[in-house]
C-alpha positions as CSV (number, residue, x, y, z in Angstrom):
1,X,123.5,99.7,114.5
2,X,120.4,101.5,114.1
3,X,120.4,100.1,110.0
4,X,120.3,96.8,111.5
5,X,117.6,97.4,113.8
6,X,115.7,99.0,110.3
7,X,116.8,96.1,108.0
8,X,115.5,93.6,111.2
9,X,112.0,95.3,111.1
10,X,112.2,95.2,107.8
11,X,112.2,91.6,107.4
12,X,109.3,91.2,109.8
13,X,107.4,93.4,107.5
14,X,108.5,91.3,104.5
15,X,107.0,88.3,106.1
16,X,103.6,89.9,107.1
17,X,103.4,91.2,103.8
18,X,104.6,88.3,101.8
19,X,102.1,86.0,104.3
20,X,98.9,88.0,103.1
21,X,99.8,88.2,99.2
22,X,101.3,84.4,99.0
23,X,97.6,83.1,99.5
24,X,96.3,85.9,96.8
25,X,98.8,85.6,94.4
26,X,98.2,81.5,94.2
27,X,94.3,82.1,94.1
28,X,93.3,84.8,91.7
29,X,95.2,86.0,89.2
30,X,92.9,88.9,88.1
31,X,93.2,89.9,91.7
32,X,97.0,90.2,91.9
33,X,96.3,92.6,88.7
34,X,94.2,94.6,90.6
35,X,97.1,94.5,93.6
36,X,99.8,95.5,90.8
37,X,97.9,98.6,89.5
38,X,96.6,99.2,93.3
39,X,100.8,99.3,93.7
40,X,101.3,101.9,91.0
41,X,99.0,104.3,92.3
42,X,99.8,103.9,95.8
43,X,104.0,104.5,94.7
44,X,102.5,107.3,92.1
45,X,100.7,108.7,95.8
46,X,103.5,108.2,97.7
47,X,106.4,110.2,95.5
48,X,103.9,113.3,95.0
49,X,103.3,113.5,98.4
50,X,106.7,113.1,99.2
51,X,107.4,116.0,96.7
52,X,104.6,118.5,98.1
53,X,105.2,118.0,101.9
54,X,109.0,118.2,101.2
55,X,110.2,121.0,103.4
56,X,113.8,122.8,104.4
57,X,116.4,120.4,106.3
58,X,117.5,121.9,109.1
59,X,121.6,120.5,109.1
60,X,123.9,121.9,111.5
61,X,127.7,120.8,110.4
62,X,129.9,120.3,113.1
63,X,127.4,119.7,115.9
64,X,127.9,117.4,118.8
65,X,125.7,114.4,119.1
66,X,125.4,112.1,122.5
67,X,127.3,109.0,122.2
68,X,124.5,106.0,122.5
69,X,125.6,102.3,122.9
70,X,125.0,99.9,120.0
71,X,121.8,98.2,121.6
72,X,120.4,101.4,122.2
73,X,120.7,102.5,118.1
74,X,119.6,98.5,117.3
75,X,116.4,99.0,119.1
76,X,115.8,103.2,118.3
77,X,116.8,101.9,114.3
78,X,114.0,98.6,115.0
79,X,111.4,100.5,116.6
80,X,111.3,103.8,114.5
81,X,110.4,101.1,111.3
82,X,108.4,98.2,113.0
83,X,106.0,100.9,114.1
84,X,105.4,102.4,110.1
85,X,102.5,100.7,109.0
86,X,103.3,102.3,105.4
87,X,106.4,99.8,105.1
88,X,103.9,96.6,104.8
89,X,101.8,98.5,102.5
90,X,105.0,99.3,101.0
91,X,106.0,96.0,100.4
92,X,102.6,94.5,99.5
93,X,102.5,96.9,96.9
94,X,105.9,96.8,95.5
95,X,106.6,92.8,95.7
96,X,103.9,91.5,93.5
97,X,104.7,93.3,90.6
98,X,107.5,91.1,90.3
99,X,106.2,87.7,91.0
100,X,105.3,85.3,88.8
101,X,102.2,83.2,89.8
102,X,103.4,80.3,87.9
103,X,106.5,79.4,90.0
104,X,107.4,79.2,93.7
105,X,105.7,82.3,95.2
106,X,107.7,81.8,98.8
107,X,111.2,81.3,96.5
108,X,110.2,84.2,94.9
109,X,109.1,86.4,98.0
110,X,112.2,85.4,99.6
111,X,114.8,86.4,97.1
112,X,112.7,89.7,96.6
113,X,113.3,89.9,100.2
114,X,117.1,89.1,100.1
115,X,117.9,91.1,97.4
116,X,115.8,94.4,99.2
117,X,117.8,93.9,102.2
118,X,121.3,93.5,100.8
119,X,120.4,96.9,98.8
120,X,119.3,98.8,101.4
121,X,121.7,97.5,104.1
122,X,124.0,98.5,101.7
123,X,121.9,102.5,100.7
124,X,122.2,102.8,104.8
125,X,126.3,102.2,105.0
126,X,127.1,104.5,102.2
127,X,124.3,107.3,103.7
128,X,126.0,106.5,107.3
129,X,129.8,106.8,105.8
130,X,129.0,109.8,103.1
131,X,126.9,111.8,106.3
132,X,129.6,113.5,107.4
133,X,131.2,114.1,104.6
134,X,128.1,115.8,103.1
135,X,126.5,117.7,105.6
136,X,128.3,120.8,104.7
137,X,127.0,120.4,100.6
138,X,124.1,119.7,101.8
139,X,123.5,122.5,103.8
140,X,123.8,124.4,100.8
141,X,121.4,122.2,98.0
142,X,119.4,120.3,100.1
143,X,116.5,120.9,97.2
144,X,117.9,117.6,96.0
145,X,117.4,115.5,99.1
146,X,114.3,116.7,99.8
147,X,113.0,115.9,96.2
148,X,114.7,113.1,95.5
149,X,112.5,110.1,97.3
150,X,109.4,111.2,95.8
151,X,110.9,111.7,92.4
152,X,112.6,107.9,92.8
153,X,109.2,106.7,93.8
154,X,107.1,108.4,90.9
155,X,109.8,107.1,88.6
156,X,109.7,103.4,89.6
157,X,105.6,104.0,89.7
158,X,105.9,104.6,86.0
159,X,108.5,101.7,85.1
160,X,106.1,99.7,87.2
161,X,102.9,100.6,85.2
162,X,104.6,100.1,82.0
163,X,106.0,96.9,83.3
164,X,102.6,95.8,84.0
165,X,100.7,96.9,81.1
């Protein structure tokens, strides 16, 4: 529940995000090149600091969590993302590197937006279902998931920057 609560936010974000660029993206194309390469650097920014403020995880295998009802983990999974302002800025930046000014921006937006969703509602099952099942691994090599976001994001940075040249 507290993926749906995320993936809800989510959306919102989309559509603020999506509301601001939409108007840009119809108006000035040298300006949504300027918003592309603004993109890459703020993804480049985001995976290195990712990978410098990456510190130990604390797992405890075995330990006994509170049981919480569903609403509760909607609205803690909701809340925790609606209040990241980095997610709109996430989105701003990531989205128009694959829009086409020349075609339906909304269409576009929208199945950008679809297609995020089903992929990360999807990331969040699979990290919910494998949890358990890795907590004692990753007690031993959590190296990997702490350096693993920011090298994801400097990695699609690049494709993004060569994508765009």
């Amino acid at each position: 529940m507290t993926a749906a609560g995320d993936l809800t936010a989510n959306l919102i974000q989309m559509v603020v995000a999506t509301a601001g660029l939409t108007y840009l993206v119809q108006s000035n194309e040298e300006l949504v090149t300027i918003i592309k390469w603004v993109g890459v650097f703020y993804l480049l920014y985001m995976g290195t600091m990712s990978l410098v403020k990456a510190k130990p995880l604390h797992i405890q295998p075995g330990r006994q969590y509170e049981r919480r009802s569903k609403s509760s983990l909607y609205w803690q999974g909701f809340v925790v993302s609606a209040v990241n302002p980095k997610a709109v800025i996430f989105f701003a930046a990531l989205f128009p590197q694959f829009i086409d000014s020349s075609n339906s921006v909304v269409l576009q937006f929208a199945v950008l937006s679809a297609t995020y969703l089903i992929l990360d509602g999807l990331f969040l099952v699979a990290y919910a279902l494998l949890a358990s099942r890795l907590a004692l691994w990753l007690t031993k090599n959590n190296v990997m998931l702490r350096w693993a976001p920011g090298l994801l994001l400097i990695v699609v940075a690049i494709a993004l920057a060569m994508r765009t040249v």
